[in-house]
C-alpha positions in Angstrom: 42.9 -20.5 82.6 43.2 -23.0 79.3 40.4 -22.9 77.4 37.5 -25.7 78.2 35.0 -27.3 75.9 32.2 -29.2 75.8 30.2 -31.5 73.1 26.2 -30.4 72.1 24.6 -33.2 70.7 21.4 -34.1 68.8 21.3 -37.6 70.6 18.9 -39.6 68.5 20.4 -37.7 64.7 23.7 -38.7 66.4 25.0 -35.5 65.3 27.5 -33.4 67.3 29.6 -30.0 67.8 32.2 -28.9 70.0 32.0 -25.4 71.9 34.7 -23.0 73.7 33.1 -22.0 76.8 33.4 -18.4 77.5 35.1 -18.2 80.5 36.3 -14.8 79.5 33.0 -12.7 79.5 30.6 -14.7 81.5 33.1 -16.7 84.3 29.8 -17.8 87.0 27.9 -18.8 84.0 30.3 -21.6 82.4 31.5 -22.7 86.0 28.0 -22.9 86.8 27.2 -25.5 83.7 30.5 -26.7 83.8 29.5 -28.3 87.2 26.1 -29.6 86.2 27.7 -31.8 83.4 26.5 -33.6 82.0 23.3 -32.5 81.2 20.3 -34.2 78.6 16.8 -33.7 78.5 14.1 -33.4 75.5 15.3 -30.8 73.1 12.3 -28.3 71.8 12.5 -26.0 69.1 12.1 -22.3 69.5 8.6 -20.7 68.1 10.0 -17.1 68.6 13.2 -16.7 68.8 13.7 -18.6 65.3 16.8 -20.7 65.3 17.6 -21.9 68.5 17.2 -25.3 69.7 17.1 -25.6 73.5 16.3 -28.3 76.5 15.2 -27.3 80.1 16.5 -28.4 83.2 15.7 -28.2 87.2 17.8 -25.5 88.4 21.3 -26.6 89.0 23.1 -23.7 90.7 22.7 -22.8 94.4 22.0 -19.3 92.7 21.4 -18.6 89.3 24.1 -16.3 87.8 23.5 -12.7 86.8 22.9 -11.5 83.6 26.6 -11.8 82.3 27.6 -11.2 78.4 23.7 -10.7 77.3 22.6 -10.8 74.4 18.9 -10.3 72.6 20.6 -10.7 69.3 22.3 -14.1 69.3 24.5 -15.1 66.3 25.4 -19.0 64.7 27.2 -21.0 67.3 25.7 -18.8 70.5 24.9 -21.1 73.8 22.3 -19.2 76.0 21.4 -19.6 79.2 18.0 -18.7 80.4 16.2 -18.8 83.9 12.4 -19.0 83.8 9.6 -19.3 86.4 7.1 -21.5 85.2 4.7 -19.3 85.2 6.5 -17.5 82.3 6.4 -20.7 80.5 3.4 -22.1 81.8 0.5 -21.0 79.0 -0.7 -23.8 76.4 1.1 -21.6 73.5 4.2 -23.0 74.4 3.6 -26.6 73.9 5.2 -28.2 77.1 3.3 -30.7 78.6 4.6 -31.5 81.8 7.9 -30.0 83.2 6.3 -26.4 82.8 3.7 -25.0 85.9 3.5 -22.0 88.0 5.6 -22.4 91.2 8.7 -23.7 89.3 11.8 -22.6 87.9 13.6 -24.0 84.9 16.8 -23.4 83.5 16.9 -23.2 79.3 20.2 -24.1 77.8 20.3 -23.2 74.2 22.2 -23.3 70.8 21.4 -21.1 67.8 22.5 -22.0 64.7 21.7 -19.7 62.4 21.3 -15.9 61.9 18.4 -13.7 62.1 17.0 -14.3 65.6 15.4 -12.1 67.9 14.7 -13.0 71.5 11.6 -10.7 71.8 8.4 -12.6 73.2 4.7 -11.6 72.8 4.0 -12.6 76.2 6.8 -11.5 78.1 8.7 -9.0 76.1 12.6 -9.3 75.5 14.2 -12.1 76.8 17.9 -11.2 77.1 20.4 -14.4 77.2 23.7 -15.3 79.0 25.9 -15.9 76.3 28.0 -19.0 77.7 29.4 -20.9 74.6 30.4 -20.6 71.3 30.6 -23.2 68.3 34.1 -23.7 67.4 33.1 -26.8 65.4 30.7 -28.9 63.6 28.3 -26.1 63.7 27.0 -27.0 59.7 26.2 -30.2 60.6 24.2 -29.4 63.5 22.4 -26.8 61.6 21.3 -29.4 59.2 19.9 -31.2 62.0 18.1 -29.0 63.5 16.4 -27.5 60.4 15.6 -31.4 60.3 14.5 -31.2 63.8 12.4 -28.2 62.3 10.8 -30.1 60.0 10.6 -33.7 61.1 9.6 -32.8 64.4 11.5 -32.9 68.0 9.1 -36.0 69.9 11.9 -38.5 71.0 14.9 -36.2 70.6 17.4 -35.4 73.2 19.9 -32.4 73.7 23.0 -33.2 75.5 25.8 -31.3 76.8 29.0 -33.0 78.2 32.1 -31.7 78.9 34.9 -32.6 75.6 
């Protein structure tokens, strides 16, 4: 199979990279988001896992893939994929205020992009990933951005992911 890719974007910062999906090591997972492209919603900045950036969708599978190519460790340029109920999700601490409540289920697509970061939660415990996607390019720019996104604050910002 040729390689695929597929463009991550800051929509509003109009800022954009381009990332290999890992067909490779975590085949259901890519073909799964490969089919729901494209795919925006508000982006959020992690509190825990420290620099990740990440949106959350409805589910989009007909089941949601196993736990292929985890990680708890993810490195510069890692895309995640997470499944959470809503009631995982669903406490005041995190922030959301209104796709989040007991009784649903939301996929988390996510981009790290920069080292040191530890999917452990205080509420949950570790939080292994689906390692999807990796950066190939425009990975410093993006990490600019989001440290702006850090910073400046997420309100009006969208993550997008469509296919290159």
């Amino acid at each position: 199979m040729a390689d695929r890719f597929i463009e991550v974007s800051l929509v509003k910062r109009d800022v954009t990279c381009t990332a290999r999906l890992l067909d490779d090591r975590a085949p259901i997972t890519c073909a799964t988001v490969w089919d729901a492209l494209p795919l925006s919603s508000d982006v959020y900045h992690a509190k825990y896992a420290r620099n990740e950036i990440y949106a959350l969708f409805p589910p989009f599978a007909e089941k949601e893939p196993p736990l292929e190519n985890p990680t708890v460790t993810p490195i510069p340029g890692d895309l995640c994929y997470f499944a959470f109920a809503g009631t995982e999700l669903g406490t005041k601490s995190y922030g959301y205020d209104r796709e989040v409540h007991a009784g649903t289920t939301l996929v988390d697509l996510a981009l790290f992009y920069e080292r040191n970061n530890l999917l452990l939660n205080g509420d949950v415990g570790w939080i292994p990933g689906i390692v999807w996607g990796q950066v190939v390019d425009g990975l410093d720019a993006m990490a600019e951005a989001c440290n702006d996104l850090w910073r400046s604050g997420a309100a009006g910002e969208t993550l997008s992911f469509k296919r290159a």
